[in-house]
N, C-alpha and C positions, 0 to 999 in steps of 0.2 A: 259676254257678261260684263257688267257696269259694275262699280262701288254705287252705294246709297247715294241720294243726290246731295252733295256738298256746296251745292252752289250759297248757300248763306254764309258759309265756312271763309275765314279770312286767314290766310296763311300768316306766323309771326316772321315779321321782317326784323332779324338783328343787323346790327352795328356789322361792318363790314371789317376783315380780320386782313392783318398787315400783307400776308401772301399775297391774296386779295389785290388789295391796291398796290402792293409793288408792280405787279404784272400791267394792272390797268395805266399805271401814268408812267410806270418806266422808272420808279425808284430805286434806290439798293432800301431792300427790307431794313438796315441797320439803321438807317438814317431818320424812317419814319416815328412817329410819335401816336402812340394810339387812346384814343380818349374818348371811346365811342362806344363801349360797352360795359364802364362799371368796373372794372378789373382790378384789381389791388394792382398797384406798380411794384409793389415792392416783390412780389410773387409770394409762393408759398413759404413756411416757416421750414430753415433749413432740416427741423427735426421731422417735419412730415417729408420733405422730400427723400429725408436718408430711409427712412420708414419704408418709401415707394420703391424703392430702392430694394431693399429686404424681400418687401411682399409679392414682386416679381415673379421669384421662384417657387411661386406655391399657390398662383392663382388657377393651377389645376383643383382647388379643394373649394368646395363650397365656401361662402362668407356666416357661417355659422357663429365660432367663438367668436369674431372679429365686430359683428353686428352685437353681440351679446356685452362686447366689454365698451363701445359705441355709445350701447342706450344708456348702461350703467354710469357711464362718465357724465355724460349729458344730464339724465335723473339728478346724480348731484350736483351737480351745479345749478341746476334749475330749483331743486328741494321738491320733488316729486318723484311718484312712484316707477321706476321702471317703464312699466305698463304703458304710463302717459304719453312717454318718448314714441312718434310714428317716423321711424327712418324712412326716407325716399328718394329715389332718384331727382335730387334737386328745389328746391320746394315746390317748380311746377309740377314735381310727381306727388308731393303731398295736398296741393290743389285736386289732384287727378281721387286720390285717396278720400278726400272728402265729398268730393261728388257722388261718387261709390257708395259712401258709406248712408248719404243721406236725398239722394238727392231720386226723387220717385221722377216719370216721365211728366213732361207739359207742369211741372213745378216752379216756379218762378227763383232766380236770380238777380240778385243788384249787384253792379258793380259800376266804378267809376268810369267817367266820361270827361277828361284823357284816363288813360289807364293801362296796366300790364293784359296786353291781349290776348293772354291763357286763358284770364277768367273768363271773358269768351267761348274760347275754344273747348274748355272743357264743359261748362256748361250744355253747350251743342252736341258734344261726345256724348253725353250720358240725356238728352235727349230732353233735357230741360229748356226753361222759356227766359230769355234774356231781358233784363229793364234798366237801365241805367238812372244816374243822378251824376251832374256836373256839378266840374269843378273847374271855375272860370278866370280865366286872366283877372278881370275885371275884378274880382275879389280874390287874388291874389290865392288863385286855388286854395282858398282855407280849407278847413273841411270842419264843419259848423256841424253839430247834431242833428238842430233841429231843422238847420237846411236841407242835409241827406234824407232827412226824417219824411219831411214835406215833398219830396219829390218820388216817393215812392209807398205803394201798399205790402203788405205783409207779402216778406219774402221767405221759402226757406232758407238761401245762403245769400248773408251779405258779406262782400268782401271789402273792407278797410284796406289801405297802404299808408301805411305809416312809417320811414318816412315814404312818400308819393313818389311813384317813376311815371310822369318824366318831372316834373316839377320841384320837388325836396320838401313839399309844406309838410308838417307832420297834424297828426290827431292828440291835443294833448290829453294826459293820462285821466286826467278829471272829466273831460270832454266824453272821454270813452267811456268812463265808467256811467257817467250821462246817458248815454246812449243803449246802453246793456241796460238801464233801467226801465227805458221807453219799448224796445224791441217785444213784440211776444216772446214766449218762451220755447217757444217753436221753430226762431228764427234760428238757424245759426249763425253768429257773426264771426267772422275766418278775417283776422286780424294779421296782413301779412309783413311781416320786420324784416324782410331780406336787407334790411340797409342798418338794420336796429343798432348794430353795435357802434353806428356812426352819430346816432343821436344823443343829447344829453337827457332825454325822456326813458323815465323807468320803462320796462318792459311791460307787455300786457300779460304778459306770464304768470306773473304777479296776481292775478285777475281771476285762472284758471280755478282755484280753490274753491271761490264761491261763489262760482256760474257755472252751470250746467251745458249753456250755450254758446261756448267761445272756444274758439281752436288759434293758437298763433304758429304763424311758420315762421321757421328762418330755414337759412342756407351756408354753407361754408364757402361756396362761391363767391362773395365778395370779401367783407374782412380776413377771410383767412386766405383768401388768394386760391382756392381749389375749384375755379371753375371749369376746366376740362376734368376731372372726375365726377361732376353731376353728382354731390350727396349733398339732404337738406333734412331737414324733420318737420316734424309741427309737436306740441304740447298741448294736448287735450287731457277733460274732468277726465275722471277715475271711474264717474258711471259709467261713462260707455267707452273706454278705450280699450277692452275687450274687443270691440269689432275690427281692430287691427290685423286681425289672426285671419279675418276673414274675404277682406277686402285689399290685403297686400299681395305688391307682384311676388311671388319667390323668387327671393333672392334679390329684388332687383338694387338696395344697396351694395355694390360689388365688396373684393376684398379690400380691395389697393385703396379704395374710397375710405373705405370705415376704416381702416390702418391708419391715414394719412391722416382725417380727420382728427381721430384719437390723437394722434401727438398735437395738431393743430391748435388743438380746445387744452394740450397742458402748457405748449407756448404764450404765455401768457406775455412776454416780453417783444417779439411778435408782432401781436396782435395790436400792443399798444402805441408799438410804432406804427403801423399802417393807421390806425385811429388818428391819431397825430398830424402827422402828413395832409390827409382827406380832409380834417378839421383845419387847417393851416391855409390849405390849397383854396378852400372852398370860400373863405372872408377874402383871400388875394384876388380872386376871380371879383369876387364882389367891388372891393375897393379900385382894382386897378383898370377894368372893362370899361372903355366909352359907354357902353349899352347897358340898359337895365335890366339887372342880373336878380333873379327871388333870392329870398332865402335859401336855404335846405337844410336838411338834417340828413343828408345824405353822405354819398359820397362822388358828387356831382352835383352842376347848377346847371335851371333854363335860365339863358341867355334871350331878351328881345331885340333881335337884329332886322326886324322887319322882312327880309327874305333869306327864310334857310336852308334851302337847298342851294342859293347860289353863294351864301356864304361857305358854305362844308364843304362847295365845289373849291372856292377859291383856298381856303384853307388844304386842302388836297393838294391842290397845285404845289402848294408850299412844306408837306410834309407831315402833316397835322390831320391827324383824322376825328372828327367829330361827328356827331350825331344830328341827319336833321330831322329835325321833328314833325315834319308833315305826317310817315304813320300813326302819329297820337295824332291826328287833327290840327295840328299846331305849325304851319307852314310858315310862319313866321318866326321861330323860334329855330335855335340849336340846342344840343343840351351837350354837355363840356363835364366829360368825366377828371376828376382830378388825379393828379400823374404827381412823379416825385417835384422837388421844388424846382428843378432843375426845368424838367417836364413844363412844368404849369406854368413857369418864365418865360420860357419859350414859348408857350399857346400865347400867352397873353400877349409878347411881344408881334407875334405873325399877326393873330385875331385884330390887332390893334390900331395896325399896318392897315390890313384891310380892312376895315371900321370906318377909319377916319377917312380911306378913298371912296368910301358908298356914298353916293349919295343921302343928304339927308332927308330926302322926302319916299328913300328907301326901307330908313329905320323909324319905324310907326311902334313908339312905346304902348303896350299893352294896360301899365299900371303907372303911378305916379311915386306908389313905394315898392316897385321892384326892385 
């Protein structure tokens, strides 16, 4: 007996984890520098950790109260109803959630070209038909309405990233609301902010009140440093966020997740220092890199080094783990998660090192305002 044929299926390739590479080149794990997946440096807020701590002894009990006082936190901060809040397993389980919820077979999806390769994935999972629209070096992966617009026919789910992995371009808020005007009403647009709390751009949250067809995800996995607990949400209308009840895993936000989160989201002091930092990190990369570095509104920059697998090689050798961006298409690019300042001194000093020994007929700038 076989699984169904997965051959279209592209496995997601993450950022490779410090164990990892210590083994591979022979480091001591303490010495490495990790910058390859997005991760808050600063870790999780000491009041989620002690929380984790607590919730330990009692992850024999279902995540009941724990999801309950979760949504409710979240609901107020957001100024929406309970109901709105869809917890999940990371936001790629709320990607999964929305699929579920709307997504018939052989129904068409857009999503970007580079891009987070779930939307993919899940699209295929639930048996839907994949179309994409790019976002090009060349125009400095903006993300234009009416260029999305023109590259693609009525879809049921478009997915937005805002700010963009791998790139950091953001959709600005006027942009969007642009956009949500032109879509049928048919369309779902699935507006994904995992990086949201890094941008100066209001939320699209904001948006959910008086659209019908917009869902935004976030995650506690980056700002707040809980990415080995996988908890995220999305914020959908009030018509249909009843379907929640019926397209959710049980249970699958665990205990310890929605515990930790919960104090995560009352740290607010926290969170504003990992903002800080990311925002900091991300102009010094810009300002101090030989190579042309985009914008972002993230918490990471693409770097144009002209070859990125042998830069991330050579960076490795030296301690420094970064991200090359050939699985986004982009083989000429690294993307350089921003680390404490200490951190990002040190990337830039190694990167810089090795930059200036590349040859120049190496580094082939992509754009002229990278």
């Amino acid at each position: 007996m076989q699984p169904r044929d997965l051959s279209t299926l592209s496995a997601y390739t993450p950022g490779k984890g410090v164990a990892e590479v210590a083994r591979e080149v022979g480091i001591d794990p303490a010495a490495l520098i990790t910058l390859s997946s997005n991760e808050n440096p600063h870790g999780p807020s000491p009041a989620a950790t002690e929380e984790i701590e607590t919730a330990a002894t009692e992850v024999h009990r279902y995540p009941k109260q724990s999801h309950v006082e979760l949504t409710e936190a979240l609901a107020q901060k957001w100024d929406v109803l309970p109901k709105q809040i869809w917890l999940s397993p990371g936001a790629d389980g709320a990607i999964d959630y929305l699929s579920r919820a709307f997504l018939n077979p052989g129904e068409t999806v857009a999503v970007p070209e580079p891009g987070f390769s779930y939307y993919d994935m899940s699209t295929q999972y639930h048996h839907g038909s994949l179309t994409t629209y790019e976002l090009t070096k060349g125009e400095d992966f903006t993300q234009d309405p009416d260029a999305i617009r023109s590259q693609i026919d009525e879809s049921r789910i478009l997915h937005i990233t805002s700010p963009h992995n791998p790139s950091g371009s953001e959709m600005p808020h006027n942009d969007l609301k642009r956009l949500l005007s032109t879509v049928d009403n048919k369309t779902l647009v699935a507006v994904d902010e995992a990086y949201g709390e890094y941008s100066h751009q209001p939320s699209a949250i904001n948006l959910v009140t008086d659209h019908t067809n917009i869902a935004v995800l976030r995650t506690f996995s980056k700002a707040y440093g809980l990415a080995g607990l996988r908890i995220g949400y999305a914020v959908v209308p009030e018509e249909w966020a009843d379907a929640y009840e019926k397209i959710n895993t049980p249970f699958a936000a665990n205990e310890v997740a929605c515990r930790a989160a919960r104090e995560a989201l009352a740290d607010t002091a926290h969170l504003e220092q990992s903002v800080e930092t990311a925002r900091w990190a991300r102009e010094y990369y810009r300002d101090e890199l030989p190579v042309p570095v985009w914008p972002s509104g993230g918490n990471f920059v693409l770097c144009d080094v002209g070859d990125g697998t042998a830069i991330a090689e050579a960076a490795l050798n030296e301690g420094i783990i970064i991200r090359d961006t050939t699985s986004f298409g982009l083989p000429g690019c690294v993307r350089l998660s921003c680390g404490t300042r200490e951190e990002s001194r040190k990337a830039v000093a190694v990167l810089s090192d090795i930059l200036d020994s590349t040859s120049p007929m190496q580094q082939v700038s992509g754009s002229s305002s990278a």
